[in-house]
C-alpha positions as a LaTeX table, in Angstrom:
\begin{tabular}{lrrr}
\hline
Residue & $x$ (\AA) & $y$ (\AA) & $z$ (\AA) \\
\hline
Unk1 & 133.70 & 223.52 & 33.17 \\
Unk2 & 132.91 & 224.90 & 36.79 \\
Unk3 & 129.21 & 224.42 & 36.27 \\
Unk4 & 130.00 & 220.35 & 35.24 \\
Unk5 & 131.87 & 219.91 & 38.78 \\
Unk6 & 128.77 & 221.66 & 40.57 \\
Unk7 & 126.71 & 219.88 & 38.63 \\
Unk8 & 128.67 & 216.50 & 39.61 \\
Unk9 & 128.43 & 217.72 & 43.10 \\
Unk10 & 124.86 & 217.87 & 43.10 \\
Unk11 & 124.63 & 214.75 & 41.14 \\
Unk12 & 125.60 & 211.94 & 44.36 \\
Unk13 & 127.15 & 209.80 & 41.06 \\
Unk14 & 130.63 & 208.55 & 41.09 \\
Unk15 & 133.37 & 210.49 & 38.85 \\
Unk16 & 133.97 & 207.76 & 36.76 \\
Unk17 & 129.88 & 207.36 & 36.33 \\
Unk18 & 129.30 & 211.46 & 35.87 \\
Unk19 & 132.07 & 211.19 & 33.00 \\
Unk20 & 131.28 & 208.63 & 31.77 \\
Unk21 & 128.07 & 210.25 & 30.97 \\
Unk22 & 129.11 & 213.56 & 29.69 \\
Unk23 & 131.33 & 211.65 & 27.89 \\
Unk24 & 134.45 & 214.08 & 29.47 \\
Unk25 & 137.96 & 212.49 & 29.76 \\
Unk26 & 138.84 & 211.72 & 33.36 \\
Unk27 & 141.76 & 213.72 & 33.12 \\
Unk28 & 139.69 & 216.43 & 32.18 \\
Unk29 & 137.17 & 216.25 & 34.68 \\
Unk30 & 139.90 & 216.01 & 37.74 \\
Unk31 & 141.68 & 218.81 & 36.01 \\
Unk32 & 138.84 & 220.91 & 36.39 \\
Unk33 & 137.92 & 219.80 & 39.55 \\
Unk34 & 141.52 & 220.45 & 40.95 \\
Unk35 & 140.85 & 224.16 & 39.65 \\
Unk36 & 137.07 & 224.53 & 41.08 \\
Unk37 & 138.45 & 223.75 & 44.55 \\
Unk38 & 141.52 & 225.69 & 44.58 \\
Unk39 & 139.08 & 228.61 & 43.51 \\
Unk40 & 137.11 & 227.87 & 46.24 \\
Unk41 & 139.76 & 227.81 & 48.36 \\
Unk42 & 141.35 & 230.84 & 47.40 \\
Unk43 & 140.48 & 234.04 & 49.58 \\
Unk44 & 141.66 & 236.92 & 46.64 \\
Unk45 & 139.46 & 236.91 & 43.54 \\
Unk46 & 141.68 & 237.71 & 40.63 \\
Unk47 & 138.89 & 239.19 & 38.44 \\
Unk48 & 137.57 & 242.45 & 38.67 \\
Unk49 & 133.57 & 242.96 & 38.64 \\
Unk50 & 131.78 & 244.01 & 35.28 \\
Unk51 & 128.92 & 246.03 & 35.20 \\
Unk52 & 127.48 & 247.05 & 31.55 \\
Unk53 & 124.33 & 248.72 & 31.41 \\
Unk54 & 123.14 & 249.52 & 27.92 \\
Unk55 & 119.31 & 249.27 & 27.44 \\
Unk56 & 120.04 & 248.68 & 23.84 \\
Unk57 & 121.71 & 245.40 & 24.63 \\
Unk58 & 124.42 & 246.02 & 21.96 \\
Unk59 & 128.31 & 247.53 & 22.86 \\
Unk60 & 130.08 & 249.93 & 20.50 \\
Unk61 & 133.25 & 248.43 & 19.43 \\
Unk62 & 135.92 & 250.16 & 17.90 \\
Unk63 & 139.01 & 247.69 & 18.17 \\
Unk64 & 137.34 & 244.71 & 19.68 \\
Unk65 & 136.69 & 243.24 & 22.75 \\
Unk66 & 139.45 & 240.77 & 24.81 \\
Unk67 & 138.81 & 237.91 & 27.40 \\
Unk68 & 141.55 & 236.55 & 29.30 \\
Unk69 & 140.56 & 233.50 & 31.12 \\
Unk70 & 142.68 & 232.23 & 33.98 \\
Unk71 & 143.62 & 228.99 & 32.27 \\
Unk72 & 145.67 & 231.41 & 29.85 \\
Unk73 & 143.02 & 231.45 & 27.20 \\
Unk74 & 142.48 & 234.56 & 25.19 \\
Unk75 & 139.25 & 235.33 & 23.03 \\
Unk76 & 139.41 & 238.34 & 20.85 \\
Unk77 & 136.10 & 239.66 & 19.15 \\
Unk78 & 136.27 & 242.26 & 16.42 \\
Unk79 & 132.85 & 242.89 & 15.88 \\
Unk80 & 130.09 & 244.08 & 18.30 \\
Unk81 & 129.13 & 241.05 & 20.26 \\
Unk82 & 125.24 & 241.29 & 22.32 \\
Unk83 & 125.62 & 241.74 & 26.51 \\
Unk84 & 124.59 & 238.36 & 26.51 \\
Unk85 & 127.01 & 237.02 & 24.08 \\
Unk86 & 129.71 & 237.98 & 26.14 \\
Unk87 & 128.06 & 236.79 & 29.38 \\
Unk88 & 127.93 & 233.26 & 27.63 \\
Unk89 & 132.22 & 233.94 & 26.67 \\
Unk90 & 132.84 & 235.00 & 30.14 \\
Unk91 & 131.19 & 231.75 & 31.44 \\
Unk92 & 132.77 & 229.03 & 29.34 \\
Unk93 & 135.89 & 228.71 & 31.19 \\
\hline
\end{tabular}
């Protein structure tokens, strides 16, 4: 949802207009925008930076993989998800 709000920023249309046509509930949209700007704000980063380097693009899994998003949201993977797969996870929220 972060990447909607920058993309609203860069936009110069209203909220109501940039819902509108996304078709995104105005409660979700000022939800989210509440969030982006407090992260913004915010001086302490609360995540940790990844690196995975495996020229193989692949990750051996033997329990599964966990992301814990800071809106509480928990995605559990058994198998073994692509690099990039989990790049796209780490993004959506």
């Amino acid at each position: 949802m972060f990447l909607l709000i920058e993309q609203w920023e860069e936009s110069r249309m209203s909220q109501v207009e940039f819902c509108q046509s996304r078709k995104i509930p105005k409660s979700t949209f000022y939800y989210w925008r509440k969030k982006h700007k407090e992260g913004k704000e915010s001086s302490e980063n609360p995540f940790i930076p990844v690196t995975i380097k495996n020229e193989n693009k692949s990750i051996a899994v033997d329990s599964g993989i966990t992301i814990h998003y800071p809106n509480g949201v928990r995605i559990t993977i058994a198998s073994q998800p692509t690099i990039d797969y989990i790049r796209k996870l780490i993004n959506i929220f």
